[in-house]
N, C-alpha and C positions, 0 to 999 in steps of 0.2 A: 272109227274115231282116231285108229292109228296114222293114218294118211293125211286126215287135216290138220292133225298136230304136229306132224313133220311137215307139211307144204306151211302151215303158219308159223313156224321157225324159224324154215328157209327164208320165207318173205319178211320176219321181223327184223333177220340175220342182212337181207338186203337191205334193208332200211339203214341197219347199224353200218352200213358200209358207206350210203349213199352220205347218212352224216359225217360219218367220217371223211370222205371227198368234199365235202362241203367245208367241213375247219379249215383244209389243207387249203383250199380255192379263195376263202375269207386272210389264208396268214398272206397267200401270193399279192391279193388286193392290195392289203394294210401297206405291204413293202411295196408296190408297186405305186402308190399313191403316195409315200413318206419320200421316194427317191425320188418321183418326179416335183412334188413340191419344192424338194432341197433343190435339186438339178434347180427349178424356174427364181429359186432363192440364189445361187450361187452365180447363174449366169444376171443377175441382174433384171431377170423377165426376157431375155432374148432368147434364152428356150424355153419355149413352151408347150409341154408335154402331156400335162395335169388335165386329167379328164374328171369327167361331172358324174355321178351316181356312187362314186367309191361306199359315201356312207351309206347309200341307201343298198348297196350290194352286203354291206358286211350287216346293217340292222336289220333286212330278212333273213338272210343268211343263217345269224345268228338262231332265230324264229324255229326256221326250218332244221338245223341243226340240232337242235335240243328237241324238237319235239317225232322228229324221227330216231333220234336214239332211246328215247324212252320206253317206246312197245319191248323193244330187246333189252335194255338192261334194268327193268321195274320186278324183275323177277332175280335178277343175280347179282344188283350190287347194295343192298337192303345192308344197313349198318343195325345189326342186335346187340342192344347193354342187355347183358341178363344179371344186371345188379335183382330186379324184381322178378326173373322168371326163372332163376339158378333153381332154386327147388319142387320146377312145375314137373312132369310129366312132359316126354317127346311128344305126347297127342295133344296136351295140352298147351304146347309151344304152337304147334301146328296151327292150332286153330284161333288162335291169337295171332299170329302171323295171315293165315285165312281173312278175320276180321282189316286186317291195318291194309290188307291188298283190298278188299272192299270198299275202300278208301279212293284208291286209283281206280276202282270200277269210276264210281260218283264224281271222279275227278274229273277222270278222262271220258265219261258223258257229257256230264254238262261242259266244257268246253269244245266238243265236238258239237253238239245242240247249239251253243252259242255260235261258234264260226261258222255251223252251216246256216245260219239266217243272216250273218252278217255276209255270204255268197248271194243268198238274193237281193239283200240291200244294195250293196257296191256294185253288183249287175245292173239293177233299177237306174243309180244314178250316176252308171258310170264312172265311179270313181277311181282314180288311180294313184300311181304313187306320185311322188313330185318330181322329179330329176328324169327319171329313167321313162315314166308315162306307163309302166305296167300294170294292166288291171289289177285292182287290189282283189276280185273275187278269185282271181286264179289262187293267189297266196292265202286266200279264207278256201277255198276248195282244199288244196293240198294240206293245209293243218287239221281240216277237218276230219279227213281220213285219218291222219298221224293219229291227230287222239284219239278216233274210233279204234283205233288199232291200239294203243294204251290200254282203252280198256276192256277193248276184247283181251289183249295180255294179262290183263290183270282177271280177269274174271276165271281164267283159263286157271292161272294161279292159284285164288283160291278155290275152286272148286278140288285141285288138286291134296290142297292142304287140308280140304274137310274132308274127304270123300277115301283118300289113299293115303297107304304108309307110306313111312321117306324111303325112296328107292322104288313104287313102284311109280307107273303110267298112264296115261290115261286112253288106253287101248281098249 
C-alpha cells in the first residue's frame, strides 16, 4: 500500500505541475494576444498579427488547469473555522474532515461519470471546438481522468482520516 501511495503522489504531484505550466502558457496567450491586437490597433490594421483560438486556448485551458490541480491540493489546502469544532476531540475532527472529503469523493465521481459519457457523445457526433477544430472528446477524455483522480485523492483521504492517527500512513 506503501508504493501506491507514493507512485499516486508522484503522479498527483505531476499533475500539479502540469497545471501549473498550463497558467504560465494561458498568462503568455492573454499577453500574446493583447499585444498583437494593440500592435493591429496602433498600426491602423497594416499589421496583422492577431491570431484565432486565443480564447478558445485560455477557456480550456482554464478547464484543464483547475481540474488537474485538484487531485493534489484537495487534501492540503482545506480552509477549517473551528468556531464549531474547538471543543471536539483530534479523532473527532478527523472524522468530520473524513466526512467533508467524502464530498470530493461524490464530487469528483460524478463529474468524471459525466465527462466520460460526454467522450462518447462528442466521439459519435464529432464534435469540436469552434476556432481551433479540436475534438472536444479529447478534452471530456483528459478531465475525465483529472476528476477520477480527485477522487480517488479524496477517497485516499479520507480513509486516512477514518482509519489512522494524524501522523501515521497508509502503509
Amino acid at each position: 500500500m506503501m508504493a501506491f501511495n507514493r507512485l499516486f503522489n508522484r503522479i498527483t504531484h505531476a499533475m500539479h505541475v502540469i497545471s501549473g505550466a498550463i497558467l504560465v502558457s494561458m498568462m503568455f496567450v492573454t499577453l500574446a494576444d493583447v499585444l498583437t491586437r494593440a500592435l493591429f490597433k496602433a498600426t491602423e490594421g497594416s499589421v496583422d498579427l492577431t491570431f484565432i483560438g486565443g480564447v478558445e486556448l485560455i477557456k480550456y485551458g482554464l478547464l484543464l488547469m483547475v481540474v488537474f490541480a485538484l487531485p493534489y491540493s484537495v487534501g492540503r489546502s482545506q480552509v477549517i473555522v473551528d468556531l464549531f469544532t474547538e471543543n471536539l476531540s483530534s479523532r473527532m475532527k478527523a472524522w468530520l474532515e473524513g466526512i467533508y472529503m467524502l464530498g470530493f469523493v461524490l464530487l469528483g465521481g460524478a463529474m468524471s461519470y459525466r465527462f466520460y459519457h460526454a467522450v462518447g457523445q462528442a466521439g459519435m457526433s464529432g464534435e469540436t471546438t469552434q476556432d481551433l477544430q479540436i475534438p472536444l472528446s479529447y478534452l471530456y477524455a483528459i478531465t475525465s481522468f483529472a476528476t477520477a483522480f480527485l477522487s480517488l485523492a479524496a477517497l485516499l483521504i479520507s480513509l486516512r482520516l477514518f482509519f489512522f492517527q494524524k501522523g501515521e500512513s497508509l502503509s
